[in-house]
N, C-alpha and C positions, 0 to 999 in steps of 0.2 A: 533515533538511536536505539540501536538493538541492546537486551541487559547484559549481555555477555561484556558488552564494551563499556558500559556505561559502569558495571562491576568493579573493571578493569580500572580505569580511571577512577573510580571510590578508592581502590584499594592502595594504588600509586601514592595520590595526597593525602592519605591516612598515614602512609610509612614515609612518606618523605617532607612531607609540608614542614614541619620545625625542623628541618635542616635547611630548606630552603629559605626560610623566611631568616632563620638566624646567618646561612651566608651572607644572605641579600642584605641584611643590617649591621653585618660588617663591613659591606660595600660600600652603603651607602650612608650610614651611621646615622638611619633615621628609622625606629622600628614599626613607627604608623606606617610611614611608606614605603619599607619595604614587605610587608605586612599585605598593600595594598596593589604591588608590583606583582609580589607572587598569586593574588587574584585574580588578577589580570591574564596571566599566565595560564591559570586552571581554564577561562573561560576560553582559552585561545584552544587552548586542550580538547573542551569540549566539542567545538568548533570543527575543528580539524577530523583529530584523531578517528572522528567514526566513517570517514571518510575516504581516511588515508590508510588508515588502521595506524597501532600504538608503534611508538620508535622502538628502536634497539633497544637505546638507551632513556627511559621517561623521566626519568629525572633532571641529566642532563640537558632534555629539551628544554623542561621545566624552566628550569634557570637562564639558560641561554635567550629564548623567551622573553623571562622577566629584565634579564639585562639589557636586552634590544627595549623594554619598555621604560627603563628607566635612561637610557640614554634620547629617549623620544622626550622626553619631560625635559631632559638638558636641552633639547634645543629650542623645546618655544619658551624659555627662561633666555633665549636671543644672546645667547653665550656666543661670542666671537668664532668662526673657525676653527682658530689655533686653539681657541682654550677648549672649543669643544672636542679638539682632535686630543690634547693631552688628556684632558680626562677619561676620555677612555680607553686611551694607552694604560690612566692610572686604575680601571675598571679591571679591563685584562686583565693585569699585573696583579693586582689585591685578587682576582678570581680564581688565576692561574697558582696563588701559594695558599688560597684559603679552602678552595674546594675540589681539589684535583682529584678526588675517588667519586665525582660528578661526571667528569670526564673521561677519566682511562679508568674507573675500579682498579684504583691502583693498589695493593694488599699495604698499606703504609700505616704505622703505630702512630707515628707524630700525624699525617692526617686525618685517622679516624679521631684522636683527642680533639682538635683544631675542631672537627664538624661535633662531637660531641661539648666541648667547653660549648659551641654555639645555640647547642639545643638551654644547656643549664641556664648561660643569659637570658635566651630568650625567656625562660620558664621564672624568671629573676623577677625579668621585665613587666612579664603580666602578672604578677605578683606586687608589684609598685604599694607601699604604703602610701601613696598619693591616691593611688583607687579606692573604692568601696569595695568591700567585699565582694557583694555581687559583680561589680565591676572584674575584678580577679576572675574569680570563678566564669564568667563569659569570655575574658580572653585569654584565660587558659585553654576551654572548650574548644576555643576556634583558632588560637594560633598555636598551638603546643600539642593537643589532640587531634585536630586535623576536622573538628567536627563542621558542619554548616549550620547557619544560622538557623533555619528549619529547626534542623535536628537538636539545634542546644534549645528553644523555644518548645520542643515536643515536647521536649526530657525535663523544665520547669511548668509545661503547661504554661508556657507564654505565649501572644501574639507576635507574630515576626516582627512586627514595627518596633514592637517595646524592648524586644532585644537585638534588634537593630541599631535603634535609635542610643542605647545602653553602652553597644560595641563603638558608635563613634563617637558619643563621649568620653569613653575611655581614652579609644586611642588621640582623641583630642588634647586630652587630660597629659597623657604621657607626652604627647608633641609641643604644649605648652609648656611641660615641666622641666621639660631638656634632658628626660631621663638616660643618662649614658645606656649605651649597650656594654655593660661591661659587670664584670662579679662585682659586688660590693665587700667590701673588708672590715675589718675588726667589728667594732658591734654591729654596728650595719648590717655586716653578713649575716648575725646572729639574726637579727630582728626580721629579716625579709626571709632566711631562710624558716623561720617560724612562719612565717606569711604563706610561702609554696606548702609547708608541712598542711598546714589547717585547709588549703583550697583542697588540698588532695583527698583529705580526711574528709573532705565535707562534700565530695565528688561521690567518693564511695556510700559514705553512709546514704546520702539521697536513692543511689541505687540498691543499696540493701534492702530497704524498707523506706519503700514512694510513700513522699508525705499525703500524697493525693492520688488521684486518679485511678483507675481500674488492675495495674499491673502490683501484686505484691512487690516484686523485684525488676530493678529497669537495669537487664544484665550489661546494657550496652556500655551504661556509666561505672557498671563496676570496673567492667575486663578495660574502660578508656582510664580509670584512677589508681587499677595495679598496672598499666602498661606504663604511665610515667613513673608509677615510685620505682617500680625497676629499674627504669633509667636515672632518677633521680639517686638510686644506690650506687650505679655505675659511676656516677659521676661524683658523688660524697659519698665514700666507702667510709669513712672512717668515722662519719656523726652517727653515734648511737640513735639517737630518737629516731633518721631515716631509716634507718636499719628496723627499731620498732613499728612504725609506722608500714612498712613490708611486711614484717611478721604479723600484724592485725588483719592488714586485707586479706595476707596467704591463707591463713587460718578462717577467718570470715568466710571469707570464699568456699575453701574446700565443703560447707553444709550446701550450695547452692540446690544440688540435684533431690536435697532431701528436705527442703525448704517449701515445696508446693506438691500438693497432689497431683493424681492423673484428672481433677477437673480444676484444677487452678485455684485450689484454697489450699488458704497459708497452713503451715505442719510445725506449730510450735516446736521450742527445743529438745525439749525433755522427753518428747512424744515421734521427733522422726528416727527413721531405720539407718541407726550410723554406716551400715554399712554401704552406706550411699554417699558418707564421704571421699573426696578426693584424698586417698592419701598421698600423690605425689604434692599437692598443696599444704596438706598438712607437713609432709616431711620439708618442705620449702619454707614454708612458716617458722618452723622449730630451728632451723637453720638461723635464717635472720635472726630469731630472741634470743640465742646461743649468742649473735657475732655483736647484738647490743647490749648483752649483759656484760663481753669480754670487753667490751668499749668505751661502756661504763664504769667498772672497775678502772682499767686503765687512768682514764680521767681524775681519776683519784681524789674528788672536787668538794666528796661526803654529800654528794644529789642522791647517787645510787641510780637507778631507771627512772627514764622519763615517763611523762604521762601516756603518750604512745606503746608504751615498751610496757608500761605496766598493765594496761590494756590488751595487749599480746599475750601476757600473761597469764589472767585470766582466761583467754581467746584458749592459750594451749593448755589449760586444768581441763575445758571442757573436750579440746582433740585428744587428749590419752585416755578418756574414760571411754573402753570400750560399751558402759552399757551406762546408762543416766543414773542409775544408783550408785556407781562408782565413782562417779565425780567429787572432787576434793574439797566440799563446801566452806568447809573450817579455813582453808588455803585462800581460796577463791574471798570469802569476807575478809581475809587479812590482806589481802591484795589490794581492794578497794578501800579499807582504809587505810594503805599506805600512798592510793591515789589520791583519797581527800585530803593527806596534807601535802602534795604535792600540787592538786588542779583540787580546791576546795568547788567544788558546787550543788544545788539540790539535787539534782540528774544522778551524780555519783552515789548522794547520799541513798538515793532512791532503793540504787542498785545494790549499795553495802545491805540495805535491809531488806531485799529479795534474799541476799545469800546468807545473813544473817540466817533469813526464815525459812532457808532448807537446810541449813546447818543445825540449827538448835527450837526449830517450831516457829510455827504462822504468828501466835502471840505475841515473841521479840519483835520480830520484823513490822507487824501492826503498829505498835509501840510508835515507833519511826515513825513509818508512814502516816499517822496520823499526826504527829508534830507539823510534817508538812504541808499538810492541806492547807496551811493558809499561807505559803510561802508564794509570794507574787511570782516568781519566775516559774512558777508550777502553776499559773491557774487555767491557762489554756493546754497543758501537757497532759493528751488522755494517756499515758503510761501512769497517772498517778492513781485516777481512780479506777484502771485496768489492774492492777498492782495491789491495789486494795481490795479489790470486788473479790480477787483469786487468794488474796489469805482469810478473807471474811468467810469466802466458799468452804476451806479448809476446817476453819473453826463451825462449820454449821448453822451460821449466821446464812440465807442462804436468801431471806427477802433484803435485807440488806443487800450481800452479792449483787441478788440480780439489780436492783435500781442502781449499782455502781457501774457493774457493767456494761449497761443503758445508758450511764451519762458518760461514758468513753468511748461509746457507739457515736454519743451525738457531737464526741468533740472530735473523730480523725476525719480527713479529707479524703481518706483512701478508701476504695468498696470493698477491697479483702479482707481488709481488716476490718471495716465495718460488718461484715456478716460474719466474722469469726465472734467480734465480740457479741453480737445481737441471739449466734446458737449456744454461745457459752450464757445470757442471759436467760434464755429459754429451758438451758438444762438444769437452772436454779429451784425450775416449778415442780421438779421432780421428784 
């Protein structure tokens, strides 16, 4: 298969797979197999199409395809004739009002909702509080992202088999559970829409900053965890925290270009050339924390912003500061602790006393950070004594420094950051 074609076809089940799969499990109202239909599908795809070259229409293949395969399953299930004729009269029918811009690109408002409500399900679906986390997180990758299993094993530094073996668990998991293909309501919704919020959040952040292996930044996971919270806005405009959770990636995002040098080491914050931000992400960004602050007000509940939103927050004190001494640090610590008593955690606390310690000196912030050296959820976190080693440097504590720096060299999985922190130890000798 030549690349050109084989591009081709990446690019098709990228943009279309979670339409497909969430048609196909309205069809069938089984989302393993239909899941496992529209696989089927792809490899028919592969098969063919280098061949034949790509249809008019791929997507529509796509499904037409996966339909011809799940009517193949109706028959060695030794269904009668007649009943196998009706059903897929009832196939047609359900196909013909559920995905008609499959077939004719027909410009229709109530069908593009219809295929979008499908994608939200399915994003629901792999979201299931019946799953593990990591469960989530793989089949969102592979049925909501469009990723292959490969590529989601690349992107954790997994074996194919283990996240292989992970994916049919899951959708095991979901087929024993009888989990409807359908939105969940009153708390429900609340609860699982917290579910899609945190895989997404936890999508991106792995790609910001790789807990391991040689890439600072693994851009593929970012640009695959802002392309769904886009869609995830499209389809819940009106919940602030998504709204938040948008504005964090936009903003995040926009440093990407100034995030790594021309030889691939990491350009801490306060030290890259802002003029290498994206400002159309920045102004994307500012956009969304605008429409969750309006949202949040609205709700009138006395929350105020979510923990998302309030993270965005912050995100945009650092995108209006055109130069790093201008950055709002007094704002910026009052922000984080309006997140500690919103999402109380060490992590947070860490962070309030970074911004403490450029707002009012390395000493406050020390303060803190030294309280939580013994805090158990901190004791494999090398941001704790990276965080220490850099206001110890400040204060001129500098043997110190460097043995902090060194023991935060020996605790990250990543090589970028392992040699950022290992020349920031070595400039301590100086």
């Amino acid at each position: 298969m030549n690349q050109d074609t084989h591009r081709a076809i990446t690019t098709v089940w990228r943009q279309e797979s979670a339409k497909i799969i969430g048609a196909l499990s309205r069809l069938t109202r089984d989302v393993p197999l239909a899941e496992e239909l529209a696989q089927d599908a792809l490899v028919a795809a592969l098969e063919t199409w280098p061949s034949q070259g790509l249809p008019d229409k791929p997507a529509a293949w796509l499904m037409t395809t996966a339909k011809h395969r799940a009517l193949d399953r109706l028959r060695h299930v030794k269904l009668s004739g007649d009943k196998l004729e009706q059903l897929g009269h009832e196939l047609d029918a359900r196909e013909a009002m559920i995905v008609p811009d499959f077939v004719d690109h027909l410009d229709d408002d109530r069908a593009a909702r219809e295929i979008g409500d499908d994608v939200l399900r399915l994003m629901f679906c792999a979201c299931h509080p019946v799953l593990s986390l990591e469960a989530r997180v793989a089949l969102t990758l592979k049925m909501v992202a469009g990723l292959t299993t490969a590529e989601i094993a690349r992107a954790y530094l997994q074996s194919e088999p283990t996240v292989a073996q992970r994916l049919v668990r899951a959708k095991r998991t979901l087929g024993d559970a009888q989990v409807p293909f359908e939105l969940p309501r009153g708390e429900a919704l609340t609860e699982r829409l917290a579910a899609v919020l945190e895989v997404l959040y936890l999508i991106f952040n792995e790609g910001y900053a790789a807990t391991s292996g040689e890439r600072w930044i693994r851009q593929d996971l970012c640009d695959e965890a802002l392309r769904l919270a886009r869609m995830l806005v499209k389809l819940a405009p009106r919940e602030s925290e998504v709204q938040g959770l948008l504005a964090l990636m936009e903003l995040q995002a926009s440093r990407a270009a100034a995030r790594i040098d021309a030889q691939g080491q990491a350009v801490l914050l306060l030290e890259q050339d802002r003029t290498q931000w994206d400002a159309a992400s920045i102004e994307r960004g500012l956009a969304a924390l605008e429409a969750a602050d309006r949202l949040a007000m609205e709700a009138d509940d006395g929350q105020g912003l979510g923990p998302y939103a309030l993270q965005a927050a912050i995100a945009a004190c650092h995108a209006r500061a055109r130069r790093a001494e201008d950055t709002e640090w007094t704002r910026i610590a009052a922000l984080y602790e309006a997140l500690a008593i919103r999402q109380p955690s060490p992590v947070v606390e860490l962070n309030r006393a970074v911004a403490l310690s450029m707002a009012f000196g390395p000493a406050v912030g020390l303060e803190i950070v030294d309280r939580l050296m013994d805090e158990p959820a901190l004791k494999q976190y090398h941001w704790l004594p990276s965080v220490r080693a850099d206001l110890l440097a400040k204060l001129g504590r500098n043997a110190e420094a460097k043995e902090e720096f060194e023991r935060a060299a020996a605790m990250t999985a990543n090589e970028r950051e392992k040699e950022l922190l290992l020349k920031r130890a070595r400039e301590q000798g100086h």
